[in-house]
Jmol script that loads the backbone (N, CA, C; Angstrom):
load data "model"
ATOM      1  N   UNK A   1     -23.708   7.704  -6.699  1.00  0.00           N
ATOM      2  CA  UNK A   1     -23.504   7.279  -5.318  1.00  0.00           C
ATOM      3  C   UNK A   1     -22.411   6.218  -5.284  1.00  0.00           C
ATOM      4  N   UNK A   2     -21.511   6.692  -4.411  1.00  0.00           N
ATOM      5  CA  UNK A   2     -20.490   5.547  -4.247  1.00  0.00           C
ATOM      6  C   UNK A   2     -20.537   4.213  -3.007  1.00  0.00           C
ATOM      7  N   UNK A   3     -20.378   2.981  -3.417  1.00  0.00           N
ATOM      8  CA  UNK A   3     -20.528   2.097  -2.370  1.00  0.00           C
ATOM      9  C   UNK A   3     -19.113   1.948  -1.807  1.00  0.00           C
ATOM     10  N   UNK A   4     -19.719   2.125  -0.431  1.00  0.00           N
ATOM     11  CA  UNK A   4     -18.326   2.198   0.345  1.00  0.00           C
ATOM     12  C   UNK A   4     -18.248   0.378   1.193  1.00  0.00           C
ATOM     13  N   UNK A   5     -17.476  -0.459   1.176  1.00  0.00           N
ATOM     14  CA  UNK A   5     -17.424  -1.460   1.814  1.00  0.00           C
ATOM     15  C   UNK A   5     -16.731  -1.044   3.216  1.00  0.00           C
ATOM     16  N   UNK A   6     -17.705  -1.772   3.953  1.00  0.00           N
ATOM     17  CA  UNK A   6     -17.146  -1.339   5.752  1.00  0.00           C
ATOM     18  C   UNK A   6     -15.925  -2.078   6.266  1.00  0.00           C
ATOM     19  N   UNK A   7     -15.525  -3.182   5.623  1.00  0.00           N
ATOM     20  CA  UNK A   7     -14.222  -3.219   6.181  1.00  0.00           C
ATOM     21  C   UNK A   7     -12.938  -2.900   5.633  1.00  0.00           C
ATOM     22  N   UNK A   8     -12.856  -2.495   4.205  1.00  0.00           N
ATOM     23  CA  UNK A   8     -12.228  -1.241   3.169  1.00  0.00           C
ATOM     24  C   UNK A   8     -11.727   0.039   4.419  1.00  0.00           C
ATOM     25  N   UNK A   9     -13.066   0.734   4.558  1.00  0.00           N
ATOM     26  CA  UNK A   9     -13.369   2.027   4.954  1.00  0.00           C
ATOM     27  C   UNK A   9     -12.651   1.977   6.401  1.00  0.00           C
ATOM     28  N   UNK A  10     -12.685   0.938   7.317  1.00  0.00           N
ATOM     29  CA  UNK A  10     -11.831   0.872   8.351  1.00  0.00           C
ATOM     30  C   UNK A  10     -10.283  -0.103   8.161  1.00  0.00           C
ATOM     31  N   UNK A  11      -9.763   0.067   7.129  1.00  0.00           N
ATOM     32  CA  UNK A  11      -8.457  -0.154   6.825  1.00  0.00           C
ATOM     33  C   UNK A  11      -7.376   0.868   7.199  1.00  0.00           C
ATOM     34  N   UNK A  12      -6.416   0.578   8.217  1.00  0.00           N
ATOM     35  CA  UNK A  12      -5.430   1.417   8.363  1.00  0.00           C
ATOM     36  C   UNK A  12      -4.903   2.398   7.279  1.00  0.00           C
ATOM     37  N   UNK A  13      -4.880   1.426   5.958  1.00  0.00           N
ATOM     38  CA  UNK A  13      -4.627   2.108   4.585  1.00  0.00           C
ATOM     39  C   UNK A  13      -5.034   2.770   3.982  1.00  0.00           C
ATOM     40  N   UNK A  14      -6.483   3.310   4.612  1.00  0.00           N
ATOM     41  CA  UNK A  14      -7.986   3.703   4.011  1.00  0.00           C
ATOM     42  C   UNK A  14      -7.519   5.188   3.526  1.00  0.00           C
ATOM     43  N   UNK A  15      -7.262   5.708   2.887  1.00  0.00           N
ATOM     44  CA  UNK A  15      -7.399   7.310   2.775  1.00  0.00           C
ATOM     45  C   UNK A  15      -5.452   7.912   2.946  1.00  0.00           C
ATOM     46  N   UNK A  16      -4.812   7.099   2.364  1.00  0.00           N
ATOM     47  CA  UNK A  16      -3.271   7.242   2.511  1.00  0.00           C
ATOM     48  C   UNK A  16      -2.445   7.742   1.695  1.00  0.00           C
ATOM     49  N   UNK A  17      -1.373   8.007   1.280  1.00  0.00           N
ATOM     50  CA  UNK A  17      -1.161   8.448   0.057  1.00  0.00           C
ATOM     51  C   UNK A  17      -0.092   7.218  -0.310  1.00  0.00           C
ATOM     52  N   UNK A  18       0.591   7.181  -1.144  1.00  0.00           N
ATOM     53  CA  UNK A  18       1.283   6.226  -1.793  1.00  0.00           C
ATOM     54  C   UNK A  18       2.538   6.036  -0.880  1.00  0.00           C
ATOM     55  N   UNK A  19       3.358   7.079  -0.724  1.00  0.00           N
ATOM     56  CA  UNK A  19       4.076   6.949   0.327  1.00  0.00           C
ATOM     57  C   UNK A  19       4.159   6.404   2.017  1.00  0.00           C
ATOM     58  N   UNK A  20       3.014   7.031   2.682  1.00  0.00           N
ATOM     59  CA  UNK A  20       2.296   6.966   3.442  1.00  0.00           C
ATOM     60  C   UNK A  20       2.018   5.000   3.801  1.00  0.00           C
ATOM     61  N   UNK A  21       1.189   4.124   2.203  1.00  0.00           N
ATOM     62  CA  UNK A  21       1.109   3.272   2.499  1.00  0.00           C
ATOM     63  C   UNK A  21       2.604   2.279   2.185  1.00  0.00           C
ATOM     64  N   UNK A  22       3.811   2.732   1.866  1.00  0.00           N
ATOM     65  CA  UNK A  22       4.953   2.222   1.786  1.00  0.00           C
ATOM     66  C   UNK A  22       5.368   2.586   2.997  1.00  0.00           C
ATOM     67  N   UNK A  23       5.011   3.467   3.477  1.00  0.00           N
ATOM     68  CA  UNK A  23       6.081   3.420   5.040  1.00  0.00           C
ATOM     69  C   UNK A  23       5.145   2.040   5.773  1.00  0.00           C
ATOM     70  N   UNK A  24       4.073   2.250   5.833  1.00  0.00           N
ATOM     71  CA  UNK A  24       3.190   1.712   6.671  1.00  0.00           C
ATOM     72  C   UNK A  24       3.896   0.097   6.176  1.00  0.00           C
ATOM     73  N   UNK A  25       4.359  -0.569   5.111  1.00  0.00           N
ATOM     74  CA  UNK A  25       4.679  -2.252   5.002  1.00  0.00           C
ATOM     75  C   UNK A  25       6.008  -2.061   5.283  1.00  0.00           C
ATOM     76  N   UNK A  26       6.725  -0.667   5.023  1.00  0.00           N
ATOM     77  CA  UNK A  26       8.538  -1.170   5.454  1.00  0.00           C
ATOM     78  C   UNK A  26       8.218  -1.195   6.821  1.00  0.00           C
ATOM     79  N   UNK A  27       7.444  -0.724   8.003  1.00  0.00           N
ATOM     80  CA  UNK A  27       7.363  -1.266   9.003  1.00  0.00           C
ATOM     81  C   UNK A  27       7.297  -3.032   9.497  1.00  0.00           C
ATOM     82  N   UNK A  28       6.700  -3.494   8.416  1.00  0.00           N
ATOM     83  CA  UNK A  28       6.503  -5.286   8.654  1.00  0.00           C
ATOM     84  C   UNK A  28       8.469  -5.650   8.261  1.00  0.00           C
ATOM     85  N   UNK A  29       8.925  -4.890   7.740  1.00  0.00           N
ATOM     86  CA  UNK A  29      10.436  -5.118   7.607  1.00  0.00           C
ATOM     87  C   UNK A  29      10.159  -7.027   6.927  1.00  0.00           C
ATOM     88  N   UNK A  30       9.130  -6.812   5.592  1.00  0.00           N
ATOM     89  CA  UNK A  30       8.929  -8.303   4.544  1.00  0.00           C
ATOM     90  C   UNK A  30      10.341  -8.295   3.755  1.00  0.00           C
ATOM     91  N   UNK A  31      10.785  -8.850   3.274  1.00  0.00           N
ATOM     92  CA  UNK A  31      12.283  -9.080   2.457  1.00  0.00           C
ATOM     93  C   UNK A  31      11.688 -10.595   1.856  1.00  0.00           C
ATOM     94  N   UNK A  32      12.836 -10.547   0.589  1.00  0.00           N
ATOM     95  CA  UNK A  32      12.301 -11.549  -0.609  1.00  0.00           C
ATOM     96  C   UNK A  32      13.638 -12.762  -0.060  1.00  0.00           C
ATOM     97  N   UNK A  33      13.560 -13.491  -0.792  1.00  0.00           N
ATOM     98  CA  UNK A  33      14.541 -14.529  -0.705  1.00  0.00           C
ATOM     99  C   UNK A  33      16.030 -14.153  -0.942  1.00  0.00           C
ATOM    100  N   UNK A  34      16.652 -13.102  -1.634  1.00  0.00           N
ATOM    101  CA  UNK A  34      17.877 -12.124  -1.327  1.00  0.00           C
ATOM    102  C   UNK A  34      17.601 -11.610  -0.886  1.00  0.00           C
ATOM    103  N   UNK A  35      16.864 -10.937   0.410  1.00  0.00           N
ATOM    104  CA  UNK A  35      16.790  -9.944   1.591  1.00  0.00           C
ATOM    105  C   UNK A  35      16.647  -8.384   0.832  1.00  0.00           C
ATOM    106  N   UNK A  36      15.985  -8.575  -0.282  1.00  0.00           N
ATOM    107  CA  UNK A  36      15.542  -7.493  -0.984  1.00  0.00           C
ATOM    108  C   UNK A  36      14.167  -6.910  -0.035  1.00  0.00           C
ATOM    109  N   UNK A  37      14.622  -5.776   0.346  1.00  0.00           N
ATOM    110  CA  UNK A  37      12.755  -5.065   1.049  1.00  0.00           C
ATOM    111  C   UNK A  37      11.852  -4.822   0.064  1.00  0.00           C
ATOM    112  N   UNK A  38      10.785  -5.210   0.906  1.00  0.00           N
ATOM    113  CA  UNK A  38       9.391  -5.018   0.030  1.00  0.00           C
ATOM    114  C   UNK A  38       9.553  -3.607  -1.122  1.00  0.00           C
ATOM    115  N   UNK A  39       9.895  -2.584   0.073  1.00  0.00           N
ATOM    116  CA  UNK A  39       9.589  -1.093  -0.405  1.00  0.00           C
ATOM    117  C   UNK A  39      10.519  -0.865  -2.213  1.00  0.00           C
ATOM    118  N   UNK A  40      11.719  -1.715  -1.907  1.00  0.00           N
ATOM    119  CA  UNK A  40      13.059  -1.638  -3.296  1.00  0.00           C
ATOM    120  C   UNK A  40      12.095  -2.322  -4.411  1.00  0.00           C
ATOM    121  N   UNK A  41      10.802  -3.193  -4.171  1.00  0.00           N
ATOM    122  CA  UNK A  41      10.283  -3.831  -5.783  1.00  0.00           C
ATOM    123  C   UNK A  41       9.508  -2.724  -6.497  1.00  0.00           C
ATOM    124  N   UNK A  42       9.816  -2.969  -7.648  1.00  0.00           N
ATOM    125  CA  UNK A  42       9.324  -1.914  -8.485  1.00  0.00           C
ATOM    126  C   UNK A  42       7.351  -2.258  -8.805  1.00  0.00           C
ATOM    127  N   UNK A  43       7.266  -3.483  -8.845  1.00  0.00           N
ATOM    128  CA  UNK A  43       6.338  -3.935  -9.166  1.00  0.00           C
ATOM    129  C   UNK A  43       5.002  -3.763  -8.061  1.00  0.00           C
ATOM    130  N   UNK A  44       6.125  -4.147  -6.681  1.00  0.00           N
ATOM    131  CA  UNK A  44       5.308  -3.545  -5.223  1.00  0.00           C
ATOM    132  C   UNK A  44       4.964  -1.924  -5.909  1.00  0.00           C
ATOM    133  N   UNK A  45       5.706  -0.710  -5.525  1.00  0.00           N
ATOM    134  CA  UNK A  45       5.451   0.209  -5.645  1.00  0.00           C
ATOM    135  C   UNK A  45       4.617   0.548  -6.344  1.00  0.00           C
ATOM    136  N   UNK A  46       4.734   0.247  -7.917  1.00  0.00           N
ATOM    137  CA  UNK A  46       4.073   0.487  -8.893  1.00  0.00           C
ATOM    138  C   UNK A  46       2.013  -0.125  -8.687  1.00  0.00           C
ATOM    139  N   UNK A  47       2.090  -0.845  -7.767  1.00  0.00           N
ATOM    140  CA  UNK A  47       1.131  -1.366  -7.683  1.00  0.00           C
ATOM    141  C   UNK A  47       0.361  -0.457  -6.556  1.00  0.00           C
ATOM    142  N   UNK A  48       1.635  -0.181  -5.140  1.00  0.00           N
ATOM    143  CA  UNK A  48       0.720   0.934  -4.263  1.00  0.00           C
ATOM    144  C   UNK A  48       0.406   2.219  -4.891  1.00  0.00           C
ATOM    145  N   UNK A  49       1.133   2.643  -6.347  1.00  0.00           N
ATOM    146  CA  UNK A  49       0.621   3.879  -6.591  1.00  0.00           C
ATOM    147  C   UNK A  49      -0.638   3.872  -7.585  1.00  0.00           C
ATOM    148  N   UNK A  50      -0.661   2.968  -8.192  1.00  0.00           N
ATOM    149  CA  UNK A  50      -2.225   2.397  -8.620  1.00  0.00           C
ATOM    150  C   UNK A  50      -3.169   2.710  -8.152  1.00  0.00           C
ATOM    151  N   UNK A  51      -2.987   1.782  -6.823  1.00  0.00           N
ATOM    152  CA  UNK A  51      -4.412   1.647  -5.493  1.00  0.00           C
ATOM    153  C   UNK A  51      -4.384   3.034  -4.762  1.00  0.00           C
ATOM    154  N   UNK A  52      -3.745   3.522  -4.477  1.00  0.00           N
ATOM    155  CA  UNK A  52      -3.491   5.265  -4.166  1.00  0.00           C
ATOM    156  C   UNK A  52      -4.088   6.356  -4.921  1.00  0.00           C
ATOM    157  N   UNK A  53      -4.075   5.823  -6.240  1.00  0.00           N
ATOM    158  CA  UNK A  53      -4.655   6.679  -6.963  1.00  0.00           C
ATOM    159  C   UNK A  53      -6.126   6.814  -7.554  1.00  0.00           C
ATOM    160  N   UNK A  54      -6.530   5.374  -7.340  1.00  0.00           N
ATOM    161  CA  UNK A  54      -7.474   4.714  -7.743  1.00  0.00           C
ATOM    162  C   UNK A  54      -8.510   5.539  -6.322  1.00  0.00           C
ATOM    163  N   UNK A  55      -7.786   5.741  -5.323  1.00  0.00           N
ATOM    164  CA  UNK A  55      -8.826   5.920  -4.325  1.00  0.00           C
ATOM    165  C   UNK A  55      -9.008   7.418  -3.834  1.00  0.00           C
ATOM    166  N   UNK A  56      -8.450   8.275  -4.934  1.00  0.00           N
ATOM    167  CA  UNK A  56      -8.329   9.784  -4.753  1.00  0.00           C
ATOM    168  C   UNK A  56      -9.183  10.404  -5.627  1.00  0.00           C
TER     169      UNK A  56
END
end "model"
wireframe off; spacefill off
backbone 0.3
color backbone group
């Protein structure tokens, strides 16, 4: 049996795919201190495809 946490489960992000949750933050249009976008870090990405996968 899996425990589902209720405010997880109603996360915009809830059920997304990796892409999916990268469009969803280049919308906040975040940039680093050289105006690097969120979506260009490798470390970002590498981290949404983790949690993406982790939840499939």
């Amino acid at each position: 049996m899996k425990q589902v946490d209720e405010s997880i489960d109603k996360s915009p992000l809830s059920g997304k795919s990796a892409k999916e949750i990268i469009e969803h933050f280049k919308s906040y249009n975040f940039v680093d201190d050289h105006g690097h976008r969120l979506d260009m870090c490798l470390d970002f990405t590498d981290l949404v495809e983790m949690a993406a996968n982790v939840s499939e």
